[in-house]
C-alpha positions, 0 to 999 in steps of 0.5 A: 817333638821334631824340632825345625826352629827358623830353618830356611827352605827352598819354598822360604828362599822362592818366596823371599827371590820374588820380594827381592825381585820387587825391591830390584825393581823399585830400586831399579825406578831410582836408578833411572831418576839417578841418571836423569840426575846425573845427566842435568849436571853434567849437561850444566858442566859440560856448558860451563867447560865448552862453551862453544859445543853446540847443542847435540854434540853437548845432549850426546857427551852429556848422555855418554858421561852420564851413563858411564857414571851412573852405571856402576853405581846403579848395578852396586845398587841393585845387587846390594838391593836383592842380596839383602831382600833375598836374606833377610827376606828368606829369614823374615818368611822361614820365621813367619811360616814357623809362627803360623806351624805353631799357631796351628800346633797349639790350636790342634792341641787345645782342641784335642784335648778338649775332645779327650777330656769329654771321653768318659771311657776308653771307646769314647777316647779311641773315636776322638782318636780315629777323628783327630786322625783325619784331620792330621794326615786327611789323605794318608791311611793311619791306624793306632795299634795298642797292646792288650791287657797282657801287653804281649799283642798288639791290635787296631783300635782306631784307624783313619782310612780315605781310601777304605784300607788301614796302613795294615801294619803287620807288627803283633807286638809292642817289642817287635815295632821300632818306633815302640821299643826305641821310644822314638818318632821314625820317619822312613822315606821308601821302605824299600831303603836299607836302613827301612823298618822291615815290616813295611816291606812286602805289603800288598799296595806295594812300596810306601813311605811313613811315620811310626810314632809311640804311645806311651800309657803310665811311661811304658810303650804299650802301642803306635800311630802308623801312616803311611804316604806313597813313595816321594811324597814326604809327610809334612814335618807340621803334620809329624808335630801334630802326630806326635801331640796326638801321641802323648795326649792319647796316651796320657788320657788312656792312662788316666781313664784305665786307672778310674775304671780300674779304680771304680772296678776294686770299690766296686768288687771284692778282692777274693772273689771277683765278684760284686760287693755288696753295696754295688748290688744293692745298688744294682737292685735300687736302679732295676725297681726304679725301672719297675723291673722284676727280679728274683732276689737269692741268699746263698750261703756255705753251709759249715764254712766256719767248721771248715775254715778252722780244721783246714786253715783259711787258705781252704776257705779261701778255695771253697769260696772262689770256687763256689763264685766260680760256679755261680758265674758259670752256671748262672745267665750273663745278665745275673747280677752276683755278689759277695754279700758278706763272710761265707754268704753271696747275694744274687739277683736275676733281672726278668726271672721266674721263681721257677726258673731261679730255683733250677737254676740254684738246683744246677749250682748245688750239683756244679758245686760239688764238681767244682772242688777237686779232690784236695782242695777242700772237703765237699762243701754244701750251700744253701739258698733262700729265694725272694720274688721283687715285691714292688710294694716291698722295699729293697731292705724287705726282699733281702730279709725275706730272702734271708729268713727263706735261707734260715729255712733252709737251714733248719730244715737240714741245709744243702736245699733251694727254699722259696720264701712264703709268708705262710712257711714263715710264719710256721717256721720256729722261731729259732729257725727264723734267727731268734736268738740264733739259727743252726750257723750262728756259730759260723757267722760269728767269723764273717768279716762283712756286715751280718744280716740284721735281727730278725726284731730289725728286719720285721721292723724294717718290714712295718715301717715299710708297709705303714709308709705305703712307699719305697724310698729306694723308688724316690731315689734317682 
């Protein structure tokens, strides 16, 4: 922060002359009862030595010494008078207006803090931005320009512009500002200066003045405050406090809510992949029955992933399955929910889907799946799906095991195929297809690190106790 402490200003010693004009003045009242004084004893005297003087000659030499005296006296009076007021009444004022400067720093603080605290995301805490802006320079345009996520361009976030135009500063990167690779609050008077930063010549509404302060995220200059004031009209050293403060606060409260959302991002994904994990996405199915929204719920899973994990060596694997996320993201709506559900199997839900359109939908993934390897990557790898219509009467756990026993299908029945699950079909299906003791990729899912799809004794137990419940108790949940 611009340090100012006491220092004197023209305004300090303007209003301390005018209280040093009213002290002149009232001592300028005692001088006159000092001559009044002055005159009685001498009158007295004189009357004493010349007895015989008569009584206008003895008013005129009375009147004459009087002033002679007193003269000096009332002119030592007056000028010691308003030296001393003009002193320590400049001093006394230049303290009074720092007080008050810092009275409103702090309260500008507080209240932006306050502010900041309430934004729960970074959209929230920009629009704080661009108020708080106002408030600091309400005539002068000013932006915050912060870097983007690779840190190598810069871009307006927030601005505040009474006259409808941004500053406009044409700086692309954090490197290329001054303010920002120095670390350091600028103040330049007349960009047409020598010394000016040269991005503030040139621009369109001609020569200006301004003020470039940085902000820091994490301790590293990632962005700037710029304002600018026409040429002449110096900015406030109270408001470049005030933008300074906003400054650090923005920075730090950005810095702080990047790393929750970052935080929030990885329990909510998986690592490999990018994609939901498993728990988010059944959170996500909870709150789209608690909005009596139907869904088609799919199963997908590699077929002969723990085969080819073995001969080819993990880094394959890890191939195949970023490229099969890969796939589902480009193949599938942007309002479908994907997540790794767990080993080589990925859960998939589409809000206000037919089972039609869904099983298209994973018939272009299969065919996108084999192009998505190239050659060398892996050998060509298959999946197959097992889909499940959002049953309101069902319960989450019951969409997602009639999606799994679907998949089972799909896997006895000769994998690399999209099965829609039927109470009939299944019932028909062997049980050993249905995962009793084991279905055709039970070797494979002995390797999967995520937690197994249940029994099938687990999941038709599941499915009796929901029905005999007549309710869901994901719906009650809120």
């Amino acid at each position: 922060m611009v340090e100012h402490g006491s220092t004197v200003t023209e305004q300090d010693r303007a209003e301390a002359r005018a209280e040093a004009g009213s002290i002149a003045r009232n001592a300028a009242l005692g001088g006159v009862a000092l001559v009044a004084v002055t005159y009685f004893f001498t009158g007295a005297l004189l009357r004493w030595v010349a007895p015989e003087m008569s009584g206008f000659d003895l008013v005129a030499l009375g009147t004459g010494v009087a002033a002679v005296l007193s003269a000096p006296l009332l002119w030592a009076l007056a000028t010691i008078s308003q030296n001393k007021g003009l002193d320590t009444g400049s001093v006394r004022v230049a303290r009074e207006r720092q007080m008050r400067a810092e009275a409103r720093r702090r309260e500008f603080a507080t209240r932006l803090s306050k502010a900041l605290e309430m934004a729960r995301n970074e959209p929230d805490a920009l629009d704080a931005t661009a108020r708080a802006l106002g408030r600091v320079v309400p005539r002068s345009p000013a932006e915050l320009l912060l870097a983007d996520n690779s840190r190598a361009h810069l871009e307006r976030m927030a601005v505040s512009a009474p006259g409808g135009e941004p500053p406009g500063c044409p700086v692309d990167s954090p490197d290329a500002c001054v303010a920002a690779r120095s670390g350091q609050t600028e103040v330049f008077a007349d960009s047409e200066d020598l010394d000016a930063c040269p991005r503030l010549r040139g621009r369109p509404a001609g020569p200006c003045a301004a003020v470039c302060v940085p902000v820091a995220i994490m301790g590293r200059s990632v962005g700037v405050v710029h304002v600018t004031t026409p040429v002449g009209e110096a900015m406030p050293d109270e408001a470049v406090d005030e933008l300074q403060i906003l400054a650090n606060q923005v920075g730090n409260r950005l810095g702080m809510l990047r790393v929750m959302a970052e935080t929030q991002l990885q329990a909510a994904t998986d690592g490999l992949t990018g994609l939901l994990n498993r728990r988010s996405l059944e959170n996500e199915m909870r709150a789209l029955r608690r909005s009596a929204t139907p869904f088609v719920f799919v199963m997908a899973d590699l077929d002969h992933f723990k085969p080819l994990n073995d001969t080819h060596g993990h880094e394959s694997g890890d191939r195949t399955l970023r490229a099969f996320a890969q796939t589902l993201r480009s193949v599938l709506r942007t309002e479908d929910l994907v997540s790794r559900y767990g080993g080589d199997e990925f859960g998939i839900v589409m809000p206000d889907c037919s089972i039609d359109d869904a099983v298209a939908a994973m018939e272009r993934v299969r065919e996108q799946l084999v192009l998505a390897l190239r050659p060398g990557d892996a050998p060509n790898v298959t999946a197959s799906f097992g889909l499940a219509a959002a049953d309101p009467l069902a319960s989450t756990d019951e969409i997602v095991a009639r999606a799994d026993r679907a998949l089972y299908r799909a896997k006895f029945e000769g994998r690399n195929r999209v099965v829609v699950y039927s109470a009939a079909a299944d019932a028909a299906t062997p049980v050993a297809a249905r995962g009793e003791p084991t279905r055709p990729d039970a070797d494979e899912d002995e390797d999967r690190t995520l937690a197994p799809v249940a029994s099938l004794t687990s999941l038709m137990s599941i499915g009796s106790a929901s029905s005999r419940a007549g309710s869901d108790p994901d719906l009650s949940a809120s």
